[in-house]
FIDRENLUM-88074 format. One record per atom (N, C-alpha, C, O, CB): residue in one letter; x, y, z. Coordinates in steps of 0.02 Angstrom, whole numbers, padded with zeros to 5 digits, always signed. Glycine has a CB too. Example, Ala and Ser with C-alpha at 12.3 -4.5 7.8 and 13.67 -1.06 7.14 Angstrom:
! residues 2
a+00660-00284+00390 a+00615-00225+00390 a+00660-00165+00390 a+00712-00166+00423 a+00565-00224+00452 s+00642-00112+00354 s+00684-00053+00357 s+00645+00002+00394 s+00670+00057+00402 s+00704-00030+00286 
//
This chain:
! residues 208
x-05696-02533+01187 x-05686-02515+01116 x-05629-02465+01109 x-05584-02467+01067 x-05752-02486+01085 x-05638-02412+01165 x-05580-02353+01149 x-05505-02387+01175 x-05449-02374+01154 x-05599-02269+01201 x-05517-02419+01210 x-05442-02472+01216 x-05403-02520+01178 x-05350-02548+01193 x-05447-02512+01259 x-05449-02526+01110 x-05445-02574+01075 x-05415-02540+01019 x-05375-02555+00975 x-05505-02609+01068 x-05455-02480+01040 x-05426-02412+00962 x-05338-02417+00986 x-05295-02433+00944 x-05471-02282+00977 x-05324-02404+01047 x-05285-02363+01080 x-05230-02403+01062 x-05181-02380+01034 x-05300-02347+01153 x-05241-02486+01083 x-05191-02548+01060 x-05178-02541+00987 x-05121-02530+00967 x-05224-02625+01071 x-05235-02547+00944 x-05215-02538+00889 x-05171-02496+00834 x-05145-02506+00779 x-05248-02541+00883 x-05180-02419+00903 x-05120-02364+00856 x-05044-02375+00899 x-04990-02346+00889 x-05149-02255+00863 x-05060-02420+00941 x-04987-02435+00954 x-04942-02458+00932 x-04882-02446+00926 x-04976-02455+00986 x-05007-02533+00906 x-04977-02565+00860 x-04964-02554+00795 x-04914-02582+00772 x-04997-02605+00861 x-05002-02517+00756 x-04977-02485+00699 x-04913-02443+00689 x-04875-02451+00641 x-05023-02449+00684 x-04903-02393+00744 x-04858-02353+00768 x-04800-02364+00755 x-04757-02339+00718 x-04861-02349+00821 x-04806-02432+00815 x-04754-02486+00827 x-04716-02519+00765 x-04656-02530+00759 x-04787-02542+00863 x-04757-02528+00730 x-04739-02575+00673 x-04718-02527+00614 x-04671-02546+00580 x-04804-02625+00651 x-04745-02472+00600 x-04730-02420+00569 x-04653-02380+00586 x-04627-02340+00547 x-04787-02380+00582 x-04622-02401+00656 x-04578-02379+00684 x-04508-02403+00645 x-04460-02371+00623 x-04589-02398+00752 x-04529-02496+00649 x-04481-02537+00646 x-04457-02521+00558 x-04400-02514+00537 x-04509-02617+00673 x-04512-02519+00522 x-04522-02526+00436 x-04489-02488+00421 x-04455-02502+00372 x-04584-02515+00396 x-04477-02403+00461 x-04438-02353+00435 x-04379-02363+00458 x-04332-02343+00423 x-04459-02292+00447 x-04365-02394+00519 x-04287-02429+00543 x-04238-02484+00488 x-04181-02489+00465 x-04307-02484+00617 x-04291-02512+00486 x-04253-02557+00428 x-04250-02539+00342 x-04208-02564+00304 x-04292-02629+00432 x-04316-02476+00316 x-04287-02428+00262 x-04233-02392+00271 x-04190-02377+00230 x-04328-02383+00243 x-04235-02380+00322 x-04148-02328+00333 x-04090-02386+00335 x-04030-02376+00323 x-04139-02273+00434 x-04111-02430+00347 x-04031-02469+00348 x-04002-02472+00282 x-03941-02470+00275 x-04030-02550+00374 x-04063-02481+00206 x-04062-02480+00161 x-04052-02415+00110 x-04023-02417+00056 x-04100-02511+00163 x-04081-02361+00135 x-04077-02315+00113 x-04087-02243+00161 x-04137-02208+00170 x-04113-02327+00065 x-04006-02237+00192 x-04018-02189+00239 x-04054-02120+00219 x-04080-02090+00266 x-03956-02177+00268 x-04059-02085+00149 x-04040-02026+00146 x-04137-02026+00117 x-04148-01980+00078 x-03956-02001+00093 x-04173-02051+00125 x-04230-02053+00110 x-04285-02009+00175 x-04313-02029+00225 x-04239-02129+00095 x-04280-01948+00143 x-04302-01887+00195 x-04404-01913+00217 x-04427-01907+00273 x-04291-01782+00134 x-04444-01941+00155 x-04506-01965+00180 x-04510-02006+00217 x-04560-02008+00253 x-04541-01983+00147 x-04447-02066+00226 x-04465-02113+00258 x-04440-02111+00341 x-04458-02150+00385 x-04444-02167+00219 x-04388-02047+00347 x-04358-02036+00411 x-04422-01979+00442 x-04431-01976+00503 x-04267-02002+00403 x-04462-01937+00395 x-04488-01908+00428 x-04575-01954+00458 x-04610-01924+00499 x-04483-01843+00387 x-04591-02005+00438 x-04614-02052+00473 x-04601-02096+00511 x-04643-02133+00537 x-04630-02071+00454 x-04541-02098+00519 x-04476-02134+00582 x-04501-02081+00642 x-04534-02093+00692 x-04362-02121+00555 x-04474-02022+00619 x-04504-01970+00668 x-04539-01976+00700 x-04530-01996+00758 x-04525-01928+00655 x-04625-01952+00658 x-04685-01961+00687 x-04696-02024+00692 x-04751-02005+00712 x-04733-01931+00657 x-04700-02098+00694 x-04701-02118+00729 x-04671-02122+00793 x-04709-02135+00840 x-04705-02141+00706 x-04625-02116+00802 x-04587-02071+00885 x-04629-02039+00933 x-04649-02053+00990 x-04537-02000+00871 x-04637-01986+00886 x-04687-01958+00921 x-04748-01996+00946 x-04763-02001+01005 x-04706-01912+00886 x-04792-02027+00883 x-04853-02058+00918 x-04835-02102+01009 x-04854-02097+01067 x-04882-02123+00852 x-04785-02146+00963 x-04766-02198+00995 x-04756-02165+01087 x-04766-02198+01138 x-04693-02228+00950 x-04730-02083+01081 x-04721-02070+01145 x-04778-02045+01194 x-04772-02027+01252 x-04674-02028+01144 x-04829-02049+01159 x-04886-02033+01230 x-04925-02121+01247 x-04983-02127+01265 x-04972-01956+01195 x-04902-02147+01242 x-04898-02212+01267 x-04827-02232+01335 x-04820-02284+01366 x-04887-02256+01191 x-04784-02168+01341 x-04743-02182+01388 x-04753-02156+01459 x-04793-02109+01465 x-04689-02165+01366 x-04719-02182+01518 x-04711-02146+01562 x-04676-02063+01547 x-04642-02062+01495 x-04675-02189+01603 x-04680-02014+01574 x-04666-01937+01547 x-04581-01942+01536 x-04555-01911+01490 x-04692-01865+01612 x-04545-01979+01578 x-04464-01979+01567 x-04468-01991+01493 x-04452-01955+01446 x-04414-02044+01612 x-04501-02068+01498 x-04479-02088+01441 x-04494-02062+01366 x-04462-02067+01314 x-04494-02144+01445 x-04550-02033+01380 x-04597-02011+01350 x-04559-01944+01308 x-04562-01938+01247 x-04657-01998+01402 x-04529-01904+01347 x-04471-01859+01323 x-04403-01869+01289 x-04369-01830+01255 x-04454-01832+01370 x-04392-01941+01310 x-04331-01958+01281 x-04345-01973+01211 x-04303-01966+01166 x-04296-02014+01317 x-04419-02000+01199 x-04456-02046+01130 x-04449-01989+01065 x-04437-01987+01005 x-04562-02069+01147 x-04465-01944+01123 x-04487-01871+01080 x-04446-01841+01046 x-04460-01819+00990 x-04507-01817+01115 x-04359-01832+01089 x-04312-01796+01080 x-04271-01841+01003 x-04242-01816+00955 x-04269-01790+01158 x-04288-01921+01020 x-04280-01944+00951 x-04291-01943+00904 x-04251-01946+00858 x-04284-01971+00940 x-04383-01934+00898 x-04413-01916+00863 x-04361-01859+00825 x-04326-01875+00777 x-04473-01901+00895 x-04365-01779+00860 x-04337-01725+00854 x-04292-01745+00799 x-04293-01717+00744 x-04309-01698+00915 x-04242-01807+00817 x-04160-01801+00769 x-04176-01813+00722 x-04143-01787+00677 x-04095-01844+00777 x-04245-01867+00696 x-04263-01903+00641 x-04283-01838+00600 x-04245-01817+00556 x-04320-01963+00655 x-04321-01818+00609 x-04344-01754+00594 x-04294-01709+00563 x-04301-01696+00504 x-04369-01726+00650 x-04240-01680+00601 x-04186-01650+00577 x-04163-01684+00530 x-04148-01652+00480 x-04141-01637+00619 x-04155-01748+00528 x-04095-01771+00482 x-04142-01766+00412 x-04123-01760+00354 x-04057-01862+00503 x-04217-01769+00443 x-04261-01778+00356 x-04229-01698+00317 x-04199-01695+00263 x-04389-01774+00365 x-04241-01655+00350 x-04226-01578+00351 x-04147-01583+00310 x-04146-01544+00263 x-04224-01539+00445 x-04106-01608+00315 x-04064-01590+00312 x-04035-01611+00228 x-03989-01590+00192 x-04036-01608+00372 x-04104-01677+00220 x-04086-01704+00165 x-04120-01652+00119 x-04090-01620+00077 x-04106-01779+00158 x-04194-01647+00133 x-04233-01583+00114 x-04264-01538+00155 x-04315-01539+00190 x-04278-01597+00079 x-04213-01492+00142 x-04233-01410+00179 x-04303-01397+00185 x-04328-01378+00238 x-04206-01340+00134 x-04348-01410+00113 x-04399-01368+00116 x-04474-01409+00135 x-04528-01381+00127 x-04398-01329+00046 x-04469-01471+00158 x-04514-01515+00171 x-04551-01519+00226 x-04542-01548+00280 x-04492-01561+00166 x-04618-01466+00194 x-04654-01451+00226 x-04706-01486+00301 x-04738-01463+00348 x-04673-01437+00180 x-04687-01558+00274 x-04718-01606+00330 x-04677-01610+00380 x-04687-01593+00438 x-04734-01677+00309 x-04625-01636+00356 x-04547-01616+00437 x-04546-01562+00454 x-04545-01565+00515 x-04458-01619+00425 x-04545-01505+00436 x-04558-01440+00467 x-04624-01469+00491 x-04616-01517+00528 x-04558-01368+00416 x-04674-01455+00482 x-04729-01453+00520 x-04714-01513+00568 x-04706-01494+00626 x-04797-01458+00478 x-04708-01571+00559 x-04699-01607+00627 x-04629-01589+00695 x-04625-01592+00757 x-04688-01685+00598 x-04588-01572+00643 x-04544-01518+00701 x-04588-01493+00764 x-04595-01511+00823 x-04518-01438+00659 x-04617-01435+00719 x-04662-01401+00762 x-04722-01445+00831 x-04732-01428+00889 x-04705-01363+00702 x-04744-01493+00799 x-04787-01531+00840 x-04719-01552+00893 x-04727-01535+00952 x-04834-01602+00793 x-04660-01583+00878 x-04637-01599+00914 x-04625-01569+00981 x-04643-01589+01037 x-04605-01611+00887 x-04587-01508+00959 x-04583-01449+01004 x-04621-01436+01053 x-04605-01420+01110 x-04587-01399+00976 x-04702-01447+01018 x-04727-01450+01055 x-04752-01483+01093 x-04779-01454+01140 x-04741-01433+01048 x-04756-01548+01093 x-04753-01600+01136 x-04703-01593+01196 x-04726-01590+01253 x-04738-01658+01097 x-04630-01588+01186 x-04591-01564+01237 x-04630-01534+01287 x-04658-01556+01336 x-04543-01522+01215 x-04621-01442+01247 x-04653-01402+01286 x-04715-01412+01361 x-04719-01390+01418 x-04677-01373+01235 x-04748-01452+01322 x-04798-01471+01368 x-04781-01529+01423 x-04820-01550+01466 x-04853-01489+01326 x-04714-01551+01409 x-04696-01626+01464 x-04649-01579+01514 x-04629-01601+01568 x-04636-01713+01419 x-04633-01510+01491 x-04593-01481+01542 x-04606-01426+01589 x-04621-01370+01567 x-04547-01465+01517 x-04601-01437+01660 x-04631-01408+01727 x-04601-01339+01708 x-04637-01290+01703 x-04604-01445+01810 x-04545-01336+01699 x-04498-01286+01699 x-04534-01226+01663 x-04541-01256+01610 x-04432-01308+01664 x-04558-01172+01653 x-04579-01116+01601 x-04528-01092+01561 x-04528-01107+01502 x-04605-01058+01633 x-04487-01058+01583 x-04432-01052+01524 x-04425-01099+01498 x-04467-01098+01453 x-04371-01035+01536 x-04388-01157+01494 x-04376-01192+01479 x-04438-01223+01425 x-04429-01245+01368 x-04351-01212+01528 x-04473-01221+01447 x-04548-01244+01407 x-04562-01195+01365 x-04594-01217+01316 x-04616-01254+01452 x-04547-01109+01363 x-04554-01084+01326 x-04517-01082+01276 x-04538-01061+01222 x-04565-01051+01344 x-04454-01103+01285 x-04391-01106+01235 x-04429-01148+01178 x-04432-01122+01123 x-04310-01148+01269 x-04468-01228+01188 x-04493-01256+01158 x-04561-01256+01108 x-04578-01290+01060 x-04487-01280+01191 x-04599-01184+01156 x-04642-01167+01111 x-04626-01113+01059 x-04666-01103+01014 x-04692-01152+01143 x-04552-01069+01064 x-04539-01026+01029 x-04501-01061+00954 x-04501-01036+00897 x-04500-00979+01073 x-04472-01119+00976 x-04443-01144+00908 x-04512-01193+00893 x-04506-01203+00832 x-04354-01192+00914 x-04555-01219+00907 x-04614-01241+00865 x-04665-01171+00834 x-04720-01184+00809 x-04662-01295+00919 x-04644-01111+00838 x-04703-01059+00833 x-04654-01059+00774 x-04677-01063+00717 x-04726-00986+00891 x-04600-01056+00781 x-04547-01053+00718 x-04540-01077+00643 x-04525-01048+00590 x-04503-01080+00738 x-04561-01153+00665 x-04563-01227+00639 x-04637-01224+00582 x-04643-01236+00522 x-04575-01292+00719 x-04691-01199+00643 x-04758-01201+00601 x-04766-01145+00547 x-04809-01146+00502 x-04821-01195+00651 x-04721-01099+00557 x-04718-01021+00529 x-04685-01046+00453 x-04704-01031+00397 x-04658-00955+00585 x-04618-01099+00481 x-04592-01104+00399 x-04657-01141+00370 x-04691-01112+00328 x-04507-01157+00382 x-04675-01200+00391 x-04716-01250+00371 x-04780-01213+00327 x-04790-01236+00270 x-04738-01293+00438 x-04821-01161+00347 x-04853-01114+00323 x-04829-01083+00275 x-04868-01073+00228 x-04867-01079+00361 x-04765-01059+00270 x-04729-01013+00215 x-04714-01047+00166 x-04720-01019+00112 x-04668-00979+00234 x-04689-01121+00166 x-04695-01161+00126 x-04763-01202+00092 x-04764-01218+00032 x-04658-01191+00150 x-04804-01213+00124 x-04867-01221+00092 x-04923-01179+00118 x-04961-01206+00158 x-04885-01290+00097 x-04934-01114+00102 x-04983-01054+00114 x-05058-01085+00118 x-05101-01068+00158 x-04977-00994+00049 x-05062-01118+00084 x-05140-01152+00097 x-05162-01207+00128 x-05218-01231+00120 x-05169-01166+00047 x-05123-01227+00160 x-05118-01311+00210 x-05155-01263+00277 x-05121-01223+00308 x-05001-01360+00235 x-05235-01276+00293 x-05269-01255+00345 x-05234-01282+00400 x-05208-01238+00434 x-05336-01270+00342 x-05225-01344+00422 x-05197-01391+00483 x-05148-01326+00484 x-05173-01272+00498 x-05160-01487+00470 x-05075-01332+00467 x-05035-01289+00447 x-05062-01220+00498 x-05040-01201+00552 x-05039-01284+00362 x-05108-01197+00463 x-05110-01120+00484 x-05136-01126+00558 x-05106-01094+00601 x-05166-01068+00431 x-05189-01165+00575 x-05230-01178+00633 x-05154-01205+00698 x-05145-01188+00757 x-05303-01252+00607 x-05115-01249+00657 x-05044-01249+00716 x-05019-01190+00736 x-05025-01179+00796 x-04976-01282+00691 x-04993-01151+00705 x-04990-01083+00700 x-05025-01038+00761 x-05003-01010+00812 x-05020-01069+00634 x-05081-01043+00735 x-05111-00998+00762 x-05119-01034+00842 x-05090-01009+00890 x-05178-00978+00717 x-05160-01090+00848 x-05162-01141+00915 x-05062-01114+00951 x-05039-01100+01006 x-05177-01263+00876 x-05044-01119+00908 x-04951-01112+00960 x-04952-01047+01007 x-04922-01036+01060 x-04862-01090+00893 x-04992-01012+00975 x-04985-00933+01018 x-05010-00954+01100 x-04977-00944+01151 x-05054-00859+00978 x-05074-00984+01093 x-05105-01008+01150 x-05066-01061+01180 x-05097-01066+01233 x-05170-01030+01135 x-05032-01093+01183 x-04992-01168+01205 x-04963-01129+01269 x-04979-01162+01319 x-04919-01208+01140 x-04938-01088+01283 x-04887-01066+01336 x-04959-01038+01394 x-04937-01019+01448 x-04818-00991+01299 x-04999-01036+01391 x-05074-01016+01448 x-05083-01095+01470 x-05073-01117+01527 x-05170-00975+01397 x-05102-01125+01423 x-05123-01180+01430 x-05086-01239+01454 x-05117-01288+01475 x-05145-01188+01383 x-05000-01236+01452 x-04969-01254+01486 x-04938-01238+01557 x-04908-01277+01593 x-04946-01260+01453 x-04953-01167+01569 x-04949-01155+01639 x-04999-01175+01678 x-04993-01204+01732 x-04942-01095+01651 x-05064-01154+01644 x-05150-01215+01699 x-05130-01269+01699 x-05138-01300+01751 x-05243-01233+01663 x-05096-01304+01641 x-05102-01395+01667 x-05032-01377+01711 x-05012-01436+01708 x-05091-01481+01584 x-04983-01347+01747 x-04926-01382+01769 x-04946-01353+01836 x-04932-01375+01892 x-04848-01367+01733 x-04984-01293+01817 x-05016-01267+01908 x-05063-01319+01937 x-05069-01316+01998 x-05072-01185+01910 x-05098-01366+01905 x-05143-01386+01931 x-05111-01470+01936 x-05143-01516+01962 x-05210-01364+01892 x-05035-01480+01904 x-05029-01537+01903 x-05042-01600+01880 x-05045-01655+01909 x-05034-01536+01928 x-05050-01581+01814 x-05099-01633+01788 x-05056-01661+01732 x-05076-01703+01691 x-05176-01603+01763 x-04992-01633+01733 x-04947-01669+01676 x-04942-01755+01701 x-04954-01796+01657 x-04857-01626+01674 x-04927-01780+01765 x-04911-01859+01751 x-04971-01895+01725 x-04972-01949+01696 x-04886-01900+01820 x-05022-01856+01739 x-05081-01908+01716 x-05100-01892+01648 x-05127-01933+01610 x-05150-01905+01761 x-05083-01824+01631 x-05138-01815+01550 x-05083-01818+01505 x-05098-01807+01447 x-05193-01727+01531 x-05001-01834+01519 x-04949-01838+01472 x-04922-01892+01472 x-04860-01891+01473 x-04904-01796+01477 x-04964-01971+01469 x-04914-02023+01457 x-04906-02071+01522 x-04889-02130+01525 x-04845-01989+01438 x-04921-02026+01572 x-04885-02075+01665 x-04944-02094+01662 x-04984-02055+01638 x-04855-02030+01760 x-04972-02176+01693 x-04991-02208+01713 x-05047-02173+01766 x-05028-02138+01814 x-04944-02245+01724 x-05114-02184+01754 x-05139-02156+01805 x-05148-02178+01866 x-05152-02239+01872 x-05181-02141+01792 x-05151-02146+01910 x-05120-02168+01972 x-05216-02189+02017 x-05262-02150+02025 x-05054-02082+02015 x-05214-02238+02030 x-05301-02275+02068 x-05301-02248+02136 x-05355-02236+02162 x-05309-02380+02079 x-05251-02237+02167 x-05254-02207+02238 x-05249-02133+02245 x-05232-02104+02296 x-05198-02235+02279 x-05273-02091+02165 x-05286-02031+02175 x-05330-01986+02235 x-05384-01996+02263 x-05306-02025+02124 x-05273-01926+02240 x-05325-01894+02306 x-05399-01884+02298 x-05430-01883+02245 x-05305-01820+02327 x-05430-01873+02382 x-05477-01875+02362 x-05514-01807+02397 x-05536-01792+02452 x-05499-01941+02369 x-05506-01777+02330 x-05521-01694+02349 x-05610-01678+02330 x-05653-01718+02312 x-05459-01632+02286 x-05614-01617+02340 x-05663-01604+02340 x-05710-01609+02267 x-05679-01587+02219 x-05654-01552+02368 x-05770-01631+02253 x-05801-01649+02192 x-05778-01586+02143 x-05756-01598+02087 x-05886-01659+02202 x-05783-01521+02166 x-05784-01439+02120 x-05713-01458+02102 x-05696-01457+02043 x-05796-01343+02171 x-05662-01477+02161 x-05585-01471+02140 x-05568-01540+02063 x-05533-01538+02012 x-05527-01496+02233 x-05606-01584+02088 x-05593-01654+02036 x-05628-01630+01969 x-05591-01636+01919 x-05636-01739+02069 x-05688-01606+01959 x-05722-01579+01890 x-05684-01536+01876 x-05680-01537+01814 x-05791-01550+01887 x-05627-01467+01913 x-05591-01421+01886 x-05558-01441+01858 x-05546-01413+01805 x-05568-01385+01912 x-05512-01515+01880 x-05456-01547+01845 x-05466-01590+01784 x-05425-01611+01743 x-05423-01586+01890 x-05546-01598+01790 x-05549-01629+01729 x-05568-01609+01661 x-05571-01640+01608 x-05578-01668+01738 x-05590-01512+01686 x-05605-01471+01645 x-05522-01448+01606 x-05510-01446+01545 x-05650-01413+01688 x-05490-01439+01646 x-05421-01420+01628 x-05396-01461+01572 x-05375-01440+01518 x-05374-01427+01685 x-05406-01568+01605 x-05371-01613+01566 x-05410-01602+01483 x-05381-01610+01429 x-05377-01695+01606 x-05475-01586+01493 x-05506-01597+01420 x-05477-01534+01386 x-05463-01547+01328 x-05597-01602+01415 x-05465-01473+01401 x-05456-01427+01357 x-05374-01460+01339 x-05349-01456+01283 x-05469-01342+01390 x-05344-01486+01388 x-05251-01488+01361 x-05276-01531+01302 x-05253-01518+01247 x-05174-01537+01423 x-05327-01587+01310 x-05317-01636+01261 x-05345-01605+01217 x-05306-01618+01171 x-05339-01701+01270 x-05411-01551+01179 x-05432-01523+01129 x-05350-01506+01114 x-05321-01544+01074 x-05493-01464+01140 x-05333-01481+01128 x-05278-01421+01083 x-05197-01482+01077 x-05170-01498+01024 x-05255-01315+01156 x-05173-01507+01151 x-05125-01564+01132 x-05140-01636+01109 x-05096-01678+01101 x-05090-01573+01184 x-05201-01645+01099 x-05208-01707+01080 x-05232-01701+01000 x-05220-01749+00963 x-05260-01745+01130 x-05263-01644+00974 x-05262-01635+00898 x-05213-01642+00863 x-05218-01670+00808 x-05279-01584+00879 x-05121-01604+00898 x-05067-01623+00860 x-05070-01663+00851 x-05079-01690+00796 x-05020-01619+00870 x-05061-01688+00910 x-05038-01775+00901 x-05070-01809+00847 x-05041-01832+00798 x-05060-01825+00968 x-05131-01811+00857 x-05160-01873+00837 x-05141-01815+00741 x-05121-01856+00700 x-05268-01904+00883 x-05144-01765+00719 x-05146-01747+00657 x-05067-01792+00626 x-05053-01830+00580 x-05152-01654+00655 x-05028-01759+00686 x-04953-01814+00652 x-04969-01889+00638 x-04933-01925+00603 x-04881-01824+00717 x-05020-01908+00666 x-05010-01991+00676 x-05045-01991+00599 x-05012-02019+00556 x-05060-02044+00759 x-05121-01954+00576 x-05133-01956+00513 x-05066-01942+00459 x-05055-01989+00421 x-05188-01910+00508 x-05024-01887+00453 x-04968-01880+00420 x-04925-01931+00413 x-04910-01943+00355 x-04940-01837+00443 x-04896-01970+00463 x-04883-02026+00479 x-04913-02102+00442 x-04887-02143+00404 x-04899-02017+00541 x-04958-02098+00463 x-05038-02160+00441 x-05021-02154+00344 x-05008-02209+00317 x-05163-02103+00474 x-05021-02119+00318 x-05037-02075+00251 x-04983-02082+00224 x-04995-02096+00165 x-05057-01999+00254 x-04904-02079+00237 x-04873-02076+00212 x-04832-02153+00223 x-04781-02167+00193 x-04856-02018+00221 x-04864-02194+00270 x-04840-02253+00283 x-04887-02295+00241 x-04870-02342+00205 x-04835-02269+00357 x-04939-02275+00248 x-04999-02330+00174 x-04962-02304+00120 x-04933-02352+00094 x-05110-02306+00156 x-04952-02265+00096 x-04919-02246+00029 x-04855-02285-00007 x-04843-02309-00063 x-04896-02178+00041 x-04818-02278+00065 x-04732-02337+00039 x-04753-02404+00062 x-04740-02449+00022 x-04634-02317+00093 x-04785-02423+00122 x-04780-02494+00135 x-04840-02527+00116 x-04839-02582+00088 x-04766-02508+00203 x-04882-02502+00128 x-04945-02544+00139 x-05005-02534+00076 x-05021-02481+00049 x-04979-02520+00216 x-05026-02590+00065 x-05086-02602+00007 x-05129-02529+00006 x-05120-02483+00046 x-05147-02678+00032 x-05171-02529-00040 x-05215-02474-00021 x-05254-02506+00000 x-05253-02566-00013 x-05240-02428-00061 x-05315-02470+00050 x-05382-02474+00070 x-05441-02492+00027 x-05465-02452-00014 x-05394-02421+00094 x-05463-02547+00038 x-05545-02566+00015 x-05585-02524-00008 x-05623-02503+00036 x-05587-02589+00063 x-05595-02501-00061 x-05654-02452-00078 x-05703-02454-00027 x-05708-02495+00019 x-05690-02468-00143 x-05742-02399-00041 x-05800-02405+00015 x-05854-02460-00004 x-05845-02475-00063 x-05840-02331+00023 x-05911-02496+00024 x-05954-02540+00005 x-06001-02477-00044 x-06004-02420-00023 x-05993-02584+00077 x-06028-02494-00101 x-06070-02466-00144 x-06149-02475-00095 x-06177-02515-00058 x-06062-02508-00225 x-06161-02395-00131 x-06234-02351-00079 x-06294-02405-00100 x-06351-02398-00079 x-06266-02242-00115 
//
């Protein structure tokens, strides 16, 4: 069933990818529909191997800018900025370098907040960003970026001690509480603003 979910936001993703490719051919300067070009990018990149997976991202990133550039103050591209950033952050071994990425998403979520003061998600990014740089040094000490960021899990994993394998899998669940909430919150932002321009609305609910 959870594989079926998993196909399915690919394929939405996917298809959500192409819809904003071919609105921009039509109307480049349309800042909602590039900033769901974006986030789908993003979704679309934890479905990659980690190379690629960074390169998906860094695209993401331009889409993003260019929404920014049409409108400065648009609070959802700012805020997905920020997710972006931080997605990076977390695909890179390097610490500086990874911190550079969490300092311009602490940035990103700060405008995103200043621009809409009462958007909770908003404040909770914010606040979750302070913590991102701890939580990315446990997953890169313990190694757990190719498997919990996108790389293929590997079946001929070592075979260490039971305390050492539950530590790593204590580690993988906390990265995913805190990196897998972005994500998946962009993919709703995303989801929401792609039913809105392309797609029918949703079926009422069945009556109680």
């Amino acid at each position: 069933m959870e594989m079926s979910n998993e196909f399915d936001r690919l394929l939405f993703f996917e298809h959500a990818r192409k819809a904003a490719e071919a609105a921009y051919a039509n109307n480049p300067l349309d800042s909602d529909n590039l900033t769901r070009w974006g986030g789908s990018l993003l979704e679309l990149a934890q479905f990659q191997s980690v190379p690629d997976s960074k390169k998906m991202i860094a695209e993401g990133i331009s889409k993003l800018e260019e929404a920014l550039v049409i409108d400065a103050k648009k609070h959802e591209t700012i805020w997905c900025l920020g997710n972006a950033h931080t997605s990076l952050a977390f695909l890179t071994p390097d610490q500086d370098e990874a911190k550079e990425s969490f300092d311009k998403a602490a940035i990103y979520f700060q405008q995103a907040v200043d621009e809409e003061p009462g958007n909770e998600l908003y404040q909770k990014s914010l606040e979750v960003s302070s913590k991102a740089p701890e939580l990315h040094a446990e997953i890169h000490k313990q190694g757990l970026t190719q498997q919990a960021l996108g790389a293929a899990p590997t079946s001929g994993a070592s075979t260490s001690s039971s305390t050492k394998s539950s530590k790593k899998k204590k580690s993988s669940d906390l990265k995913y509480d805190i990196f897998g909430w972005i994500i998946l919150a962009v993919g709703i932002v995303t989801w929401i603003g792609f039913a809105k321009s392309q797609m029918p609305p949703p079926p009422p609910p069945p009556p109680r």
